[in-house]
C-alpha positions in Angstrom: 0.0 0.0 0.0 1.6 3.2 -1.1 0.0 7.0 -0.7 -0.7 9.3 -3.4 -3.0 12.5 -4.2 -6.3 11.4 -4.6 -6.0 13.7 -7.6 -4.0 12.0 -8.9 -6.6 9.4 -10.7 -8.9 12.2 -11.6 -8.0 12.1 -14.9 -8.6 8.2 -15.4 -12.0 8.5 -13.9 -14.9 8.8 -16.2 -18.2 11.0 -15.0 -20.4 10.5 -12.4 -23.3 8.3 -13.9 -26.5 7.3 -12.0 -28.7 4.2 -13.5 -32.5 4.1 -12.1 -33.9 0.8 -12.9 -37.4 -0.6 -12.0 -37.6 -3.3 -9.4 -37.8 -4.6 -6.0 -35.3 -3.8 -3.2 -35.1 -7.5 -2.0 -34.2 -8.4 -5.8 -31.7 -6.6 -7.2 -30.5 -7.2 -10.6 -27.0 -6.4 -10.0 -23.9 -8.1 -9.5 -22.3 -9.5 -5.8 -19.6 -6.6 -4.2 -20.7 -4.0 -6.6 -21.9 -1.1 -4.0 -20.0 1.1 -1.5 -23.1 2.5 0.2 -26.9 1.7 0.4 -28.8 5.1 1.7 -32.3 4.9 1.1 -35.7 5.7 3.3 -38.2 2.5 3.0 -41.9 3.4 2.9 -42.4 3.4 7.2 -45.3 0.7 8.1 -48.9 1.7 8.0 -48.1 4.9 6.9 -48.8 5.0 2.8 -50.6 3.2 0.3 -48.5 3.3 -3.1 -50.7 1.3 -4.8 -47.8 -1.3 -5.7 -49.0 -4.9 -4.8 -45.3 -5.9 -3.8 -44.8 -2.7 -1.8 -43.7 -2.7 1.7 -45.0 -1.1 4.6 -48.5 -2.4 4.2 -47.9 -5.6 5.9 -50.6 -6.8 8.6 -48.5 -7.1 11.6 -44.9 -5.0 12.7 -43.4 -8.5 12.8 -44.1 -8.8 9.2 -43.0 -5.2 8.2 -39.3 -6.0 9.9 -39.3 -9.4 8.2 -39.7 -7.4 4.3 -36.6 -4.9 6.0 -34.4 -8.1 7.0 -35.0 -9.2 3.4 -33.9 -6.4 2.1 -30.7 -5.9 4.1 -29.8 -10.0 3.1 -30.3 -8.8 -0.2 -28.1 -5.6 0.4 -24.9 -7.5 2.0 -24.6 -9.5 -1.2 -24.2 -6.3 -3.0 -22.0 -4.4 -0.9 -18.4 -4.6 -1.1 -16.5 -5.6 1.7 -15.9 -2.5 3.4 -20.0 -0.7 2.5 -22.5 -0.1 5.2 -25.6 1.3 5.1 -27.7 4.5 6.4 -31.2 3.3 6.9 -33.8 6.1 7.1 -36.8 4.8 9.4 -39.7 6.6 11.5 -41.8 4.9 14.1 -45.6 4.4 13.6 -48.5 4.9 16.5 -51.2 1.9 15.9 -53.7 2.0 18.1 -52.7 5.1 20.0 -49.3 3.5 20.8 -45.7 3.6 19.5 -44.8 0.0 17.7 -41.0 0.6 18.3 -40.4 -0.2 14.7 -36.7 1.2 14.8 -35.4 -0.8 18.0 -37.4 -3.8 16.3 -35.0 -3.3 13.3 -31.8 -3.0 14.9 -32.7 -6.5 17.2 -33.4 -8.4 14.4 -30.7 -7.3 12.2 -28.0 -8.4 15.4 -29.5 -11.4 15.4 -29.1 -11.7 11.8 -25.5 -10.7 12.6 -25.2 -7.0 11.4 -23.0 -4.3 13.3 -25.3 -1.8 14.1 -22.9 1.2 14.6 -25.1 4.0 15.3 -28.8 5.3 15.8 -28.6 8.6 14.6 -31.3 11.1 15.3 -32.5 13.2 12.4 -33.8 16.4 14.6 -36.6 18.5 12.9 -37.8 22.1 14.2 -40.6 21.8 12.5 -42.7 19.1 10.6 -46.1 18.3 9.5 -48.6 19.1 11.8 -50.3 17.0 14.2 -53.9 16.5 15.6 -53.5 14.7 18.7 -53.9 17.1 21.7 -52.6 14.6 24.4 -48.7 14.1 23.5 -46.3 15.7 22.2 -45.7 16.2 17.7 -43.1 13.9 16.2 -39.5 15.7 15.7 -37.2 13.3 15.0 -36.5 10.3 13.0 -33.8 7.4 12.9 -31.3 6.6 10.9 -29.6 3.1 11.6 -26.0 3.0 10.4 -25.4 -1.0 9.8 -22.4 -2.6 8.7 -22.3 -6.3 7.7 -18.4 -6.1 8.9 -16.5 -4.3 11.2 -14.1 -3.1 8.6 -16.1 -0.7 6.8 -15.0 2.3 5.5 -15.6 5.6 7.2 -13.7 9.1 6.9 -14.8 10.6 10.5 -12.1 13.4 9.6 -13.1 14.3 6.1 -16.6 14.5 7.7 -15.8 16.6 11.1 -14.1 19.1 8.6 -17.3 19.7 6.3 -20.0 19.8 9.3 -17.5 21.5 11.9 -18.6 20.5 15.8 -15.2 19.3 16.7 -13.8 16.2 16.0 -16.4 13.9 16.2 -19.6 15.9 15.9 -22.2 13.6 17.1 -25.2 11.4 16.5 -27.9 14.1 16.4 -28.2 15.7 13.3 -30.4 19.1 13.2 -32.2 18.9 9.2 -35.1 20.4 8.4 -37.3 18.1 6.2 -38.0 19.5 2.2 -41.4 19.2 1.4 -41.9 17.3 -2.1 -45.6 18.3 -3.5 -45.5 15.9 -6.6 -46.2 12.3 -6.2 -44.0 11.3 -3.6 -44.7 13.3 -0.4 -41.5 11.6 1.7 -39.8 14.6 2.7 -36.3 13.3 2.2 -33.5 15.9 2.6 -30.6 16.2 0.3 -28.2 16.9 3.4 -28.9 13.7 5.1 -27.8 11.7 2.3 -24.6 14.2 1.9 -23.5 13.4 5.3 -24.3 9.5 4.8 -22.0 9.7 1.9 -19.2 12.1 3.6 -18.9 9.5 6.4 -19.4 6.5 4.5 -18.9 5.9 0.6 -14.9 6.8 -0.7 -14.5 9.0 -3.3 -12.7 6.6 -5.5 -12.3 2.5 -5.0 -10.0 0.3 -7.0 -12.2 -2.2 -9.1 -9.1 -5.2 -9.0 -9.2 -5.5 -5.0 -12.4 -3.4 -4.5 -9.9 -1.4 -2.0 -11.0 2.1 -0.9 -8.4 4.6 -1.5 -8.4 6.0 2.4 -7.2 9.6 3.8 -4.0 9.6 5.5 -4.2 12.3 8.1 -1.1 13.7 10.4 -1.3 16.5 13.3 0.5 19.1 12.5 2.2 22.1 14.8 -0.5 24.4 14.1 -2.9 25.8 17.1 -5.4 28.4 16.9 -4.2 31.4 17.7 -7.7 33.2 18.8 -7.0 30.8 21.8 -4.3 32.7 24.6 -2.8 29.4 25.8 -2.4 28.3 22.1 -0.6 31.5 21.1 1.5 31.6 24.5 2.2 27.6 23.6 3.6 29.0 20.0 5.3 32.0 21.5 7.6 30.0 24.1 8.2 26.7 21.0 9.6 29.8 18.7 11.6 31.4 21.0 13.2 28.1 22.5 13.6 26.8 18.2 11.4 24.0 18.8 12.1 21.6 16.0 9.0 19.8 14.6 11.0 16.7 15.8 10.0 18.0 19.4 6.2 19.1 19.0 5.8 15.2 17.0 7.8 14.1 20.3 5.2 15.9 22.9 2.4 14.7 20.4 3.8 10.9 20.6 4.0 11.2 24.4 0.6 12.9 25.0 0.0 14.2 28.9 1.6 10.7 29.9 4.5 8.7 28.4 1.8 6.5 27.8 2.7 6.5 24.3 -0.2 7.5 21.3 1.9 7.6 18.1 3.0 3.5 16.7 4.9 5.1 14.5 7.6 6.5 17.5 7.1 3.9 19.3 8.9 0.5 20.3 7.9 -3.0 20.0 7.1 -2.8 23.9 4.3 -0.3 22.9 6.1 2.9 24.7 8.3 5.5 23.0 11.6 5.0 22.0 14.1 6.6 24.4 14.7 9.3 21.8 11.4 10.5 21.4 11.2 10.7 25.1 14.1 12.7 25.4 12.8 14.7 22.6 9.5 15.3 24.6 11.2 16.3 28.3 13.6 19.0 26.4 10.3 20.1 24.7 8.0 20.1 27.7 11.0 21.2 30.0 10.3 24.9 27.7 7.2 25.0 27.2 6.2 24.0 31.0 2.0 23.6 31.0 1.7 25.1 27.7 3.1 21.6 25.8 -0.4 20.4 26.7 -1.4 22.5 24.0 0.3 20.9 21.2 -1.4 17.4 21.8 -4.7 19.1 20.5 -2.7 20.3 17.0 -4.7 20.7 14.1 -4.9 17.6 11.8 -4.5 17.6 8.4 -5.0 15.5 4.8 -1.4 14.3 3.7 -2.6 11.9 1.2 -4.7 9.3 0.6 -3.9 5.4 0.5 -3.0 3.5 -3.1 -3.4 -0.4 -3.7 -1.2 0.0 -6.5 -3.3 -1.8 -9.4 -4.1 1.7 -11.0 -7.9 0.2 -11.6 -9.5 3.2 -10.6 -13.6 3.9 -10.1 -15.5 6.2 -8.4 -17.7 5.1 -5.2 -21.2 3.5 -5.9 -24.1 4.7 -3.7 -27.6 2.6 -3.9 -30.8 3.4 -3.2 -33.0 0.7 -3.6 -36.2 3.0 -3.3 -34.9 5.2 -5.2 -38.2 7.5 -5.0 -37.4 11.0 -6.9 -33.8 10.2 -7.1 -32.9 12.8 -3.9 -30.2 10.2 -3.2 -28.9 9.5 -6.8 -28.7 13.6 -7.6 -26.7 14.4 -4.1 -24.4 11.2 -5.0 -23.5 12.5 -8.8 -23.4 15.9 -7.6 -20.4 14.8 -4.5 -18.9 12.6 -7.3 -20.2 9.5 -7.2 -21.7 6.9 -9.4 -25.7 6.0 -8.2 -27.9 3.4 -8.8 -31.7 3.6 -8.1 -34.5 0.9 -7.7 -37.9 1.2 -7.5 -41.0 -0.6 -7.8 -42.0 2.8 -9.5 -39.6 5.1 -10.1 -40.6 8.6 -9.9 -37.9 10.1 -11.7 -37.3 9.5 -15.4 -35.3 5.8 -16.3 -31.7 7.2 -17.1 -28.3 5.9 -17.5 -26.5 9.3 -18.0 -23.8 11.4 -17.5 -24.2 13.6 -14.7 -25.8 16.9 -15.3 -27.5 15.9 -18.9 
């Protein structure tokens, strides 16, 4: 495995395509280890009639609703690729004045069936459609289940935390407002959950020998904000003293502790070679306090990884109800291929370039 540019296979790649195809989402007529990401929103139980007699979500009983889902997601792990996941949109349904529970009844039967689930996010809503019931509080929030059928899937946390901003990791509540749709399908299905699905969770490009994702290398750098005091008295006192970037990697390898955070400074035993901790005591011996500052350096893209075949292709996101195509557009338009299915597809059959 070697590192490169990811621009560096630009130039190989043809455009973004999407391909809508009619169809069921526990059927799909396309090849084993072909998809990167599944992000679609299933029709919720009881809740819509689309006319379609193999549609889901009209089935008698919430036992028989997950059952069509669990099909679906068997169907879905024979298309992903060994390191795609999926971002299932759900929302719960009251029946008879009570909630069924229809997202926890998901995520049980999908461990059982020997899924990871990795997260239940909750899509937050200020507002919504309105509500007649006058003795419990409106609906404003939904799920969505990230599941992985291995725990080696790939996910770009960093890339992502950069785009949304909220720190490092920014959580597993995500504030959307819902876009209303007034043509035939009424699911109000936002573009910017699907762009974070795909920020977190389908790479940019994929090599189509070893279906390996090209990943982001990332390394801290020296750099601290300087809006914070501390962070510019930390940079004041490494100047003066000629701090070499040998020494801030040193305090960086070390952390508060000797405890040891960087393998690539450290010895077989798992703590720091005895130069880096000499490195780190003439560093922290200057800087007193302030080297605590250093261990919270801004991170930055260095490269990204390279299998080496030189089979390049761009990411593939499916969404096998494919709806309006919210998913497929937001995929083309962030670079990468899409596939829709649907019983009845909503948005015109294509197999285009991009943008046409």
């Amino acid at each position: 495995m070697t590192v490169s540019d990811l621009a560096s296979w630009e130039p190989e790649l043809p455009p973004a395509v999407t391909q809508l195809m009619p169809g069921d989402a526990r059927s799909i007529d396309l090849p084993a280890s072909s998809v990167d990401l599944v992000v679609t929103s299933p029709p919720y139980w009881q809740k819509r009639d689309y006319g379609h007699e193999d549609q889901i979500g009209l089935e008698p009983t919430p036992a028989a609703y997950v059952s069509a889902i669990m099909d679906c997601l068997t169907e879905w792990r024979r298309l992903l690729r060994p390191t795609g996941s999926v971002f299932l949109n759900v929302g719960d349904t009251y029946y008879k004045k009570s909630l069924i529970g229809i997202p926890g009844r998901i995520e049980a039967a999908a461990v059982d069936a020997g899924w990871v689930v990795r997260n239940r996010i909750i899509w937050a809503k200020d507002g919504g459609m309105p509500e007649p019931a006058q003795n419990r509080l409106a609906n404003r929030h939904e799920y969505v289940i990230h599941l992985a059928p291995r725990q080696s899937y790939y996910y770009d946390l960093f890339g992502y935390s950069e785009e949304i901003g909220n720190g490092a990791n920014p959580g597993d509540v995500w504030h959307i407002n819902p876009e209303r749709n007034m043509g035939a399908h009424l699911a109000p299905y936002p573009r910017e959950l699907v762009r974070r699905a795909i920020l977190l969770a389908c790479p940019p490009q994929i090599c189509l020998t070893c279906n390996t994702p090209r990943r982001r290398i990332v390394a801290r750098t020296r750099q601290l904000d300087p809006s914070r005091p501390q962070a510019r008295r930390a940079m004041e006192l490494a100047e003066a003293a000629e701090l070499t970037d040998a020494h801030i990697a040193a305090i960086q390898a070390t952390g508060v502790s000797d405890a040891g955070k960087a393998l690539k400074v450290q010895t077989g035993t798992g703590r720091n070679s005895l130069s880096v901790q000499v490195l780190a005591a003439e560093a922290k011996a200057v800087l007193g306090g302030y080297f605590r500052e250093f261990t919270f350096a801004r991170r930055v893209t260095t490269g990204w990884t390279d299998c080496g075949h030189h089979t390049p292709g761009r990411g593939v996101v499916l969404d096998p109800f494919a709806g309006t195509g919210t998913s497929l557009r937001v995929a083309n338009d962030m670079g990468r291929d899409a596939i829709g299915v649907d019983l009845t597809p909503l948005m015109p059959a294509v197999n285009s370039v991009a943008g046409s």
